[in-house]
C-alpha positions in Angstrom: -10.1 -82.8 75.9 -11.8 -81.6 72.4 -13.4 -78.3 72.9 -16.8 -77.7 71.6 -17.7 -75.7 68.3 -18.5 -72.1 68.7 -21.9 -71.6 67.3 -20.2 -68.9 65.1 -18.4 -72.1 63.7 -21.3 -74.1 63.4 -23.1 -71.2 61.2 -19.7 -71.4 59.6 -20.4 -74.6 58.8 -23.6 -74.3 57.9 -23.7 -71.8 55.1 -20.5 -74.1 53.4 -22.6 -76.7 53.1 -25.7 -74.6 51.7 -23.3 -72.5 49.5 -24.6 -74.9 46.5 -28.0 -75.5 47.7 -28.7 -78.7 50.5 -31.5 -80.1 52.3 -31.7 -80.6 56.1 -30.3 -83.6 55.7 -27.6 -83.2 54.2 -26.6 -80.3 56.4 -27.3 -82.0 59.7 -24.8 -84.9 58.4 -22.5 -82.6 56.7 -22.0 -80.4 59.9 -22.2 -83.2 62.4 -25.5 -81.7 64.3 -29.0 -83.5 64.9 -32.2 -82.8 63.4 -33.4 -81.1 66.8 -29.9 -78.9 67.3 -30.2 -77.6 63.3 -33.4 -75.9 63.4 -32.4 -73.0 65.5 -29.3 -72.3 63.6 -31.4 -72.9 60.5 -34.1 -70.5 61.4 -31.1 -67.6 62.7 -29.7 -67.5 59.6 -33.2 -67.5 57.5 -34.3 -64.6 59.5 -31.2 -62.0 59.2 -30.9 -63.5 55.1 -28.1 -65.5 55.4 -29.9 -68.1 54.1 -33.0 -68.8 51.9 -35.5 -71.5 51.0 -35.7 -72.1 47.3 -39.1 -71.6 46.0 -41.4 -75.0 45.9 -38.7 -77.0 47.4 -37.1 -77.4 50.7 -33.8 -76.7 49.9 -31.4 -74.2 51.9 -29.6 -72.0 49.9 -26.7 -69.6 51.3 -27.9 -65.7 50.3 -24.9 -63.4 49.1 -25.3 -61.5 52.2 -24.9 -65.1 53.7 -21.0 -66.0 51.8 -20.4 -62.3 52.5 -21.2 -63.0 56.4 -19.2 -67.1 55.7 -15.9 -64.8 54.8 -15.8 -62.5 57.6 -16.3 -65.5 60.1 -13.3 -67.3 58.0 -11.0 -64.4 58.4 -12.1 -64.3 62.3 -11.4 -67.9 62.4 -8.0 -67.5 60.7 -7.0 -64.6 63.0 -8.0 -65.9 66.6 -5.6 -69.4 65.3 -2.6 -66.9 64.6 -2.7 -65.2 68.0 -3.2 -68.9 69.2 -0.2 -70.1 67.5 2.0 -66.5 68.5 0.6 -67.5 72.0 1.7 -71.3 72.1 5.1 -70.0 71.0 5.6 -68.2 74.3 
């Protein structure tokens, strides 16, 4: 059975595909979301500045505070799959 995407993931996901500036659409078919579940996550990360709206466009662009915030979730990611692996072993 697949397991579902931790919405930590999903932001994850998110500001990679914004990193370089994207529209909606391109996110919601980048991360594999729909145009109703992308808004909240959209509208999270725009509020605490992970993310940005360029100016006379409607194009999302990840904030530094945003790759900063993509890193730490990496290395969070990277960790749990180590203790998963260390556990598997057992």
């Amino acid at each position: 059975m697949k397991q579902k995407r931790s919405h930590e993931m999903i932001m994850q996901n998110i500001l990679e595909v914004c990193a370089h500036g994207s529209g909606k659409t391109k996110i919601v078919y980048q991360c594999n979301l729909n145009f109703t579940t992308v808004n909240p996550y959209l509208l999270q990360l725009l509020d605490n500045g992970l993310l940005e709206v360029k100016p006379g466009e409607s194009t999302f662009q990840t904030t530094k505070k945003g790759l900063e915030f993509m890193e730490v979730l990496k290395q969070h990611h990277d960790e749990i799959s180590k203790i998963i692996l260390l556990l598997g072993d057992n």
